[in-house]
C-alpha positions in Angstrom: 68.6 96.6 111.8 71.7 95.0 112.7 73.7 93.6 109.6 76.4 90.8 110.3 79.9 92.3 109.1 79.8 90.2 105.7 76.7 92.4 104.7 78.3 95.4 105.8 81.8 94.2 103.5 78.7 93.3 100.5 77.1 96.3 100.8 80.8 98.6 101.0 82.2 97.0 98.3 79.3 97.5 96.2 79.3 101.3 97.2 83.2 101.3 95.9 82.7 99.8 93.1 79.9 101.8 91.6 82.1 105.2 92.9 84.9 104.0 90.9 82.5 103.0 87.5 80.9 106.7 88.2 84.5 108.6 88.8 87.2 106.6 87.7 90.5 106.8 89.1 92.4 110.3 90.0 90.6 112.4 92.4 91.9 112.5 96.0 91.6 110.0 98.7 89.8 112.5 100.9 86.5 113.0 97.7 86.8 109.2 97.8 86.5 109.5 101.2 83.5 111.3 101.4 81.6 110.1 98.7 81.8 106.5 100.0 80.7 107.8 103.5 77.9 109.2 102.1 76.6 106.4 100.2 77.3 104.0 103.1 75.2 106.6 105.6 72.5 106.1 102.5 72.1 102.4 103.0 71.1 103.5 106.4 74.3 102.5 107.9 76.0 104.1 111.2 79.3 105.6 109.3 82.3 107.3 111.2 85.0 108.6 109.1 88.5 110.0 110.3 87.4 107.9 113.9 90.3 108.7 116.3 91.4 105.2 117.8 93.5 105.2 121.1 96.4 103.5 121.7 98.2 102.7 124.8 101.9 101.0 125.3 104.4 100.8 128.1 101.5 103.1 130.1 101.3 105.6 127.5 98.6 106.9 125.7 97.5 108.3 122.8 94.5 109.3 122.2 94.5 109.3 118.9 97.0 106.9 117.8 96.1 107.1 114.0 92.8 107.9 112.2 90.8 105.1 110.5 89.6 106.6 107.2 86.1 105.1 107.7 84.4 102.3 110.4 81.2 100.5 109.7 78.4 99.7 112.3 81.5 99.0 114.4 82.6 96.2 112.6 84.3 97.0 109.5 87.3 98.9 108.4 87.3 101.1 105.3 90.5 102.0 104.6 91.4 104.0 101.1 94.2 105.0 98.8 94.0 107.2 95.8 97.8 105.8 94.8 98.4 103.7 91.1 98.8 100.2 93.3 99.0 98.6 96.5 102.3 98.6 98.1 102.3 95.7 100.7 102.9 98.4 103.8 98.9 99.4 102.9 97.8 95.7 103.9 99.6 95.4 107.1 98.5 99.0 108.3 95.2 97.9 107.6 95.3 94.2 109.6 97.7 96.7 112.7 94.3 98.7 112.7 92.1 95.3 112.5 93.9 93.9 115.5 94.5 97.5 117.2 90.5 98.4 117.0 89.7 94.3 117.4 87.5 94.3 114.9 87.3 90.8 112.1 87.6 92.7 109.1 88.8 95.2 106.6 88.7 96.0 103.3 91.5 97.9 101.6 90.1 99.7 98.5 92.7 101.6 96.0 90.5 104.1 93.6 93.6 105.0 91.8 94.1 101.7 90.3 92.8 100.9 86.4 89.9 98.8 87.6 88.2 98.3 91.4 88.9 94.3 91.5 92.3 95.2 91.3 91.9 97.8 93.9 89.9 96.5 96.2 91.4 94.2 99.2 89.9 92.1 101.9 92.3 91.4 105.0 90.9 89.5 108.0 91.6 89.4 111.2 91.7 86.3 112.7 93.5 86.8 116.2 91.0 85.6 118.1 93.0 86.0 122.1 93.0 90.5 121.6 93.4 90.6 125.5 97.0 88.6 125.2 98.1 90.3 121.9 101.8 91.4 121.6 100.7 92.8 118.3 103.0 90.9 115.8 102.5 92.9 113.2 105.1 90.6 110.7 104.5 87.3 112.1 100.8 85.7 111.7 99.8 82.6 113.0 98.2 81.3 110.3 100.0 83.2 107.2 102.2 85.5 106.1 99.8 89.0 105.0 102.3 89.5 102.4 101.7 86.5 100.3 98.6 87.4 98.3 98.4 83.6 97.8 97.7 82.5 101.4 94.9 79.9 101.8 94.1 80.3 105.4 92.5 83.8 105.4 95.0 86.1 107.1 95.2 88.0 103.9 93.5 87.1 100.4 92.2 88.9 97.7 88.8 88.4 97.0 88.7 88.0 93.1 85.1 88.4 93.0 84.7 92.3 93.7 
């Protein structure tokens, strides 16, 4: 069955959030890592983790550019921290990967923070031209991904997780 990628975000962060009730906060990115994998691949869902993601510039290539902690179905991007908060560099790695892999969304989720609604980030990615993209990392159309206030959906927090 082919979930659109707002099931695939409801049915992550409900993985996240019952790791973090089960563990808590401390253990390493990488058990986090795992562990969420694994109860993704239970939902029946196609689950890559450490997915190698090319990338090409001026006619070079890498092949593996950077590593995206874990991709959903194709459509979603887990990315996790084990750290005690979000530093604003976290988000816009996460929305370069979005707009690097051209895929809509990504959620950000910190298990080393007190609580998982504090930890837990959703950053979309709403360059819809990926062909022309220069890749402005810093300047959005449509907000600026480090004000956790923005209206228009670059970058928000979704206070219900």
């Amino acid at each position: 069955m082919e979930h659109s990628v707002e099931r695939l975000s409801e049915i992550a962060v409900n993985c996240g959030y019952k790791l973090h009730v089960d563990l808590g906060p401390g253990l390493l990115e990488s058990v986090y890592e795992a562990l969420m994998a694994n109860a993704l691949a239970g939902h029946g869902l196609q689950v890559d983790r450490q997915k190698p993601v090319r990338i090409e510039h001026d006619g070079i290539i890498l092949r593996e550019g950077f590593r995206a902690d874990i991709v959903v179905g194709n459509k979603l991007l887990i990315e996790l921290k084990s750290t005690e908060r979000h530093m604003p560099v976290h988000a816009k790695q996460v929305l370069t990967y979005l707009r690097l892999m051209q895929l809509p969304l990504g959620l950000l989720m910190n298990f080393g923070a007190p609580t998982f609604k504090e930890g837990c980030k959703r950053i979309v990615n709403n360059h819809s031209d990926f062909a022309s993209s220069r890749l402005r990392v810093n300047q959005t159309e449509q907000g600026d991904p480090d004000d956790q206030s923005c209206r228009h959906g670059t970058f928000c927090q979704d206070n219900g997780y």
